[in-house]
C-alpha positions in Angstrom: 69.4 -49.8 87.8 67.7 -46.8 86.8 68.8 -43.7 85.1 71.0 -41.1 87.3 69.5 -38.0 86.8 72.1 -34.9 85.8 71.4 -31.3 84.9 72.9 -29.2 82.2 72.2 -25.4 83.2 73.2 -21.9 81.5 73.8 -18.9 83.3 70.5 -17.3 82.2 68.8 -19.9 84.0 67.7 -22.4 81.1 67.7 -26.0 82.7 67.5 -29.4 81.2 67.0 -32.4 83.1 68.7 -35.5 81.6 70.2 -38.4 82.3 73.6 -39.1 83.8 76.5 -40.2 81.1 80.3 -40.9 81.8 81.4 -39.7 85.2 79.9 -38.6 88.3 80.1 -34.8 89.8 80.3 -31.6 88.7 81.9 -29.7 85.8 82.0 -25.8 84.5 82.5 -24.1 81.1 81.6 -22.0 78.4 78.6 -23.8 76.3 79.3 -24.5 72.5 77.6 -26.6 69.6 79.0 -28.3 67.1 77.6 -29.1 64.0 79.7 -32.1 62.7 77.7 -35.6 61.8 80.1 -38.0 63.0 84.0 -37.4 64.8 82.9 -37.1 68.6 86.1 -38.5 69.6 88.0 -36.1 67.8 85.9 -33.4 69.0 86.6 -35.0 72.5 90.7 -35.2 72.4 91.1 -32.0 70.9 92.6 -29.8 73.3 91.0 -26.4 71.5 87.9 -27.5 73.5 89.1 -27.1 77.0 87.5 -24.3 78.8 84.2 -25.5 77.0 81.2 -27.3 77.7 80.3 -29.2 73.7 76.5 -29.9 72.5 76.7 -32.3 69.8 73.8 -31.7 67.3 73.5 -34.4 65.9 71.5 -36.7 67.8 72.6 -40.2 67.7 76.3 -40.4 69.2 78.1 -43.3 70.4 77.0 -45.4 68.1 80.4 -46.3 66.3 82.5 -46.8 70.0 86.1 -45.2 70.5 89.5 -47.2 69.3 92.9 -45.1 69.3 93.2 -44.4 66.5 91.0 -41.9 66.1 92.5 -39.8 69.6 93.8 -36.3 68.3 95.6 -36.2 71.6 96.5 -38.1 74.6 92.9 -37.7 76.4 89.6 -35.7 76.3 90.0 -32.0 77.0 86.8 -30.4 77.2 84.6 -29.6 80.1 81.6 -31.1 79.7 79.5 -33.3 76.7 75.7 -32.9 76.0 74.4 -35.2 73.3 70.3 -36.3 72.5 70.8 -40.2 72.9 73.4 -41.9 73.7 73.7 -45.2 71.6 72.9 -48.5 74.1 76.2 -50.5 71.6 78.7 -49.7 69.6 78.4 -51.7 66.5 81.7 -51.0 63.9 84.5 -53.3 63.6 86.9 -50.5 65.3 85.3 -50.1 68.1 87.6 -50.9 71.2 85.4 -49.4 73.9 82.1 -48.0 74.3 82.0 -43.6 74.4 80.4 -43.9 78.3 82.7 -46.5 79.0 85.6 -44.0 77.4 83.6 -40.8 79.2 83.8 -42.7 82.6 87.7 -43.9 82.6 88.7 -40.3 81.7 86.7 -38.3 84.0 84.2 -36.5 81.4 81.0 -35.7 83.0 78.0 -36.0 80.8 74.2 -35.7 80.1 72.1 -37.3 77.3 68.3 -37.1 77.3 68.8 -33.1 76.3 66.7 -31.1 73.7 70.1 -30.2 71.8 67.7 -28.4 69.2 66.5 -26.1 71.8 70.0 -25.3 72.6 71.5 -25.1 70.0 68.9 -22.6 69.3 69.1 -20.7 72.4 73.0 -20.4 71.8 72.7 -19.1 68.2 70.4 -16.8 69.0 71.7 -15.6 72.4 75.3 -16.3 72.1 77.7 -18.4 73.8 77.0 -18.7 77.2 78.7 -20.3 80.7 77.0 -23.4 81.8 77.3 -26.4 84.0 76.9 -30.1 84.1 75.9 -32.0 87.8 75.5 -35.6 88.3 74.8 -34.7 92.2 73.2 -31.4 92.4 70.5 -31.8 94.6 69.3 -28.3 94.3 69.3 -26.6 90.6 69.1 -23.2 92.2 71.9 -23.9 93.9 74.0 -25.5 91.0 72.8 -22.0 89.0 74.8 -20.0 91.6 77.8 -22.3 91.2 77.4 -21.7 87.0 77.1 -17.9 87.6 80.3 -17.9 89.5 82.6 -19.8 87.2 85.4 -18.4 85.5 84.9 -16.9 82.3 87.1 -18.0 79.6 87.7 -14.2 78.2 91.8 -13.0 79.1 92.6 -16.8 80.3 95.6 -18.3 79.2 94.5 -22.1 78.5 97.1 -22.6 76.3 99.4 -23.4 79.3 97.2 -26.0 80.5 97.1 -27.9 77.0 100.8 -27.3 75.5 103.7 -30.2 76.3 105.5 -30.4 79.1 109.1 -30.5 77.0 109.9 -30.6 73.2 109.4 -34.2 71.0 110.0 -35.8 68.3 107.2 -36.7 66.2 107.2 -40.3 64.2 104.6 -42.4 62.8 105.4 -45.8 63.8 106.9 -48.2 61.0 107.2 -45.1 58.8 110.9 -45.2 56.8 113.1 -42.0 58.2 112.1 -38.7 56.6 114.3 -36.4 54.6 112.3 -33.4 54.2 112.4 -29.8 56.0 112.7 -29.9 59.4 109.6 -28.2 60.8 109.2 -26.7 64.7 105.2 -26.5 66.1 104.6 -24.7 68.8 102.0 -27.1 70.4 99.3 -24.2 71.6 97.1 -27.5 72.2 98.3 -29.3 68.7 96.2 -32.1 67.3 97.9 -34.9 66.0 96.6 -34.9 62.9 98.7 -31.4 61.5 101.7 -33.7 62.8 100.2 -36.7 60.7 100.0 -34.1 57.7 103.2 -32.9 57.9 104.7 -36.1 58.2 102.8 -37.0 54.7 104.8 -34.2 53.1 108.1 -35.9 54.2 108.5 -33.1 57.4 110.8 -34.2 60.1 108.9 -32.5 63.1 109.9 -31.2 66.5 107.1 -30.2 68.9 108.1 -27.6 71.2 106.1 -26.3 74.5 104.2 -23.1 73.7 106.5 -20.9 76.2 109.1 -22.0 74.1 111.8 -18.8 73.0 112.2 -17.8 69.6 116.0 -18.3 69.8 115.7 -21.5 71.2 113.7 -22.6 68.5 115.7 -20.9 65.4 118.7 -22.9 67.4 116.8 -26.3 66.2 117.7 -24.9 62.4 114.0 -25.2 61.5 113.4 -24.7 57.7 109.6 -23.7 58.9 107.5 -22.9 61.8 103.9 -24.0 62.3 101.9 -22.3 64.9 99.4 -24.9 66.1 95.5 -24.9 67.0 94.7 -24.3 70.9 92.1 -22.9 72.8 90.8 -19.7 74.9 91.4 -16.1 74.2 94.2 -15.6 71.9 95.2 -12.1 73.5 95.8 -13.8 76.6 98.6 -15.9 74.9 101.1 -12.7 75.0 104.5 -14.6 75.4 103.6 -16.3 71.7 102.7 -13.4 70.5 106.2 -12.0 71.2 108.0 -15.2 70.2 106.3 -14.9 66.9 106.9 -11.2 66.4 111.1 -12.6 67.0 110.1 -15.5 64.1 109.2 -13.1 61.3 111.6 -12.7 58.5 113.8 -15.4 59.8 111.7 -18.7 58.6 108.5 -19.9 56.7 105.6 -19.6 59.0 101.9 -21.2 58.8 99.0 -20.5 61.5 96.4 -22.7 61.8 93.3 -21.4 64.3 94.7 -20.1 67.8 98.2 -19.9 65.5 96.3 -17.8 63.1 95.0 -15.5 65.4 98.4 -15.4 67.8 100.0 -14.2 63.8 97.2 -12.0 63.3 98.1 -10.4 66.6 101.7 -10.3 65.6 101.0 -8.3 62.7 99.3 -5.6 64.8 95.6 -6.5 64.3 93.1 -7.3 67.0 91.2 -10.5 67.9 87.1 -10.4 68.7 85.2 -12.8 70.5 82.4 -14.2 68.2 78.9 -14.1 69.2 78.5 -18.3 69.1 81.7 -19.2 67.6 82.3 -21.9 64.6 82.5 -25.3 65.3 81.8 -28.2 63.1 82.4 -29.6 59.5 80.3 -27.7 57.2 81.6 -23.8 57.0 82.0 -22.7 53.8 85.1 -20.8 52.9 86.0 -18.9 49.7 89.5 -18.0 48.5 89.8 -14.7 47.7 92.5 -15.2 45.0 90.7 -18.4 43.1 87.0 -17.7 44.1 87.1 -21.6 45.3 85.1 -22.1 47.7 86.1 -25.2 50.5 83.6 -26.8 52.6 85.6 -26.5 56.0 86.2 -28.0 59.4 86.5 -25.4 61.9 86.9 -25.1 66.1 86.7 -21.5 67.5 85.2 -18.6 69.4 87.6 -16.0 68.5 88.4 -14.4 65.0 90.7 -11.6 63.9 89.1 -8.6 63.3 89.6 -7.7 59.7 89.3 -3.9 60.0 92.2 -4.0 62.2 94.9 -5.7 59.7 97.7 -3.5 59.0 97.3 -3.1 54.7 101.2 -2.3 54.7 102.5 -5.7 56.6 99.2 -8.4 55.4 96.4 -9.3 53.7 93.0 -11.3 53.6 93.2 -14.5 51.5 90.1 -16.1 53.0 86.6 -15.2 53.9 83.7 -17.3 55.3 80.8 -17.4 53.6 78.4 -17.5 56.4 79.3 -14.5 58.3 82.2 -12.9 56.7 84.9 -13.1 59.0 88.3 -13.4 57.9 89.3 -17.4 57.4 92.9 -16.8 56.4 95.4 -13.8 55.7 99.0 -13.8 54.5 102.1 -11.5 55.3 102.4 -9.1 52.3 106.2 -9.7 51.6 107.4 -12.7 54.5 106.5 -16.6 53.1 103.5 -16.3 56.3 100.4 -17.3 56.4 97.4 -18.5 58.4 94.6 -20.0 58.1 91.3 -20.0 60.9 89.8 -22.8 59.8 91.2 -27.0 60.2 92.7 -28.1 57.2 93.8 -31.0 58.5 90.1 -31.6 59.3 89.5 -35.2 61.9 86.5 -34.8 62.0 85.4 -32.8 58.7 85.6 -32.7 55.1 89.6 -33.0 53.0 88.8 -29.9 50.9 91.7 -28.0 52.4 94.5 -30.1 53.3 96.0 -29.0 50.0 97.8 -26.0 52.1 100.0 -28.3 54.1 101.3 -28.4 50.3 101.7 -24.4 50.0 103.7 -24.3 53.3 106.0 -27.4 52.3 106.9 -25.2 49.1 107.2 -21.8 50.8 110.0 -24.1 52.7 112.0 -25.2 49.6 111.5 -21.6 48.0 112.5 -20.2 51.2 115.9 -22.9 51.1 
């Protein structure tokens, strides 16, 4: 059979012609690189990455298949996948499926054959940008239209599309009972792996939908509060924002990403929507307090704006090295913190998964 031609355009016009990968038709969303070497199944069951169309830079993917194990949620969330080449086998003693095989049973439409240099480039330099994926557009002009007149994802509330559906335990299979804190996440579009590293710590966790009250969750008796990655606009998210405002001075409370910016919002600063975003697994971050500096897995196109945090109620803790935006930021009195960045990486570097270890000892302080 020969190769089904697709079309990945941006709204300013830019086409590539490729070739057809995963499933057939047509999908919309806002176009992002990431710069991470290997974890495109990660990157594809994260649910931070709905709402966006992902260009993989590096140019061999598919190579290593898809198993299970390596899903950080119950299916792929994002929009669309461009890659360079697509790999013709998956050769690593995982492997339970090949990534089009994977691409095609959940519905991801895809293109490979693309210049993702010449993208990539175009979005660093341009910005972030809405774009489309066809398998069956016969006339690009015509697909450009329908790009044009997709939904941008600026003041849209995806975290409602992404969060459970009602509250669950979380248990690693043939793992003995836990006796540690009992921790709530409000599962904005959690990954599993912050449940994985909580669960290393000896949590007993509870995920809760992100609409979730504050006094339904303080009636669970949590000894903490982790406020999960999830995609979109932050300021959209209001109902969290409130929830977390009714949180504050009652338990421990870490923000990781979206949760970062939804507490950054609850202390009365502003969120900004970056000019390309940072995704991959190579950001470097310094600590403001030790001058260490963590190489960094991050996911996200919105950041708090540092000028607006409120000196009397928190604080910077983290900056990122490449363009200075605030990576993490502490309440000045409260045991709160958040962090923008993954510290629970998959995929990306371990450097930081040390702060799963701060917020299990603000907990015991906090006892």
């Amino acid at each position: 059979m020969s190769p089904r031609t697709a079309w990945l355009i941006l709204e300013d016009g830019t086409a590539f012609r490729g070739r057809a990968v995963g499933a057939e038709g047509e999908r919309f969303g806002e176009a992002v690189f990431n710069t991470a070497l290997t974890g495109y199944q990660e990157v594809l069951t994260d649910p931070s990455y709905k709402g966006q169309i992902v260009c993989m830079t590096y140019p061999h993917i598919g190579n290593y298949g898809v198993n299970e194990e390596d899903a950080e949620s119950g299916k792929p969330w994002l929009e669309g996948f461009i890659i360079r080449e697509l790999s013709p086998i998956a050769s690593n003693f995982r492997a339970q499926e090949a990534l089009d095989a994977y691409l095609k049973r959940y519905g991801v439409v895809a293109i490979d054959g693309v210049d993702t240099r010449a993208l990539t480039l175009k979005l660093r330099q341009q910005g972030s940008m809405k774009g489309g994926i066809s398998t069956t557009a016969a006339d690009p002009q015509a697909f450009l239209k329908r790009v044009r007149a997709a939904p941008n994802i600026v003041g849209v509330d995806l975290v409602k599309q992404v969060t459970c559906v009602k509250p669950y335990e979380w248990s690693v299979e043939g793992s003995a009972a836990r006796q540690g804190p009992q921790v709530v996440v409000m599962d904005f579009g959690v990954k599993r792996n912050i449940l994985r590293q909580l669960a290393a710590q000896g949590c007993r966790v509870t995920v809760v939908p992100a609409t979730t009250p504050a006094q339904e969750i303080l009636a669970r008796h949590p000894e903490g509060v982790l406020l999960s990655n999830g995609p979109g606009d932050p300021a959209a998210v209001t109902y969290a924002v409130e929830t977390i405002q009714d949180l504050m001075g009652q338990v421990p409370i870490m923000g990781i990403c979206l949760g970062h910016q939804l507490l950054g919002l609850a202390f009365g600063a502003q969120t900004v929507k970056l000019k390309f975003g940072h995704h991959g697994g190579n950001h470097p971050v310094q600590d403001l307090t030790t001058r260490k500096v963590d190489i960094t897995s991050q996911n996200h196109n919105f950041a708090v704006d540092l000028d607006t945090l409120p000196d009397q109620r928190a604080m910077a803790t983290h900056v990122n090295l490449n363009d200075h935006t605030i990576e993490g930021m502490r309440h000045q009195e409260l045991p709160i913190f958040g962090i923008q960045y993954h510290p629970e990486a998959a995929p990306g570097p371990h450097d930081a998964q040390h702060l799963f270890g701060r917020f299990f000892e603000a907990m015991q302080a906090h006892a």
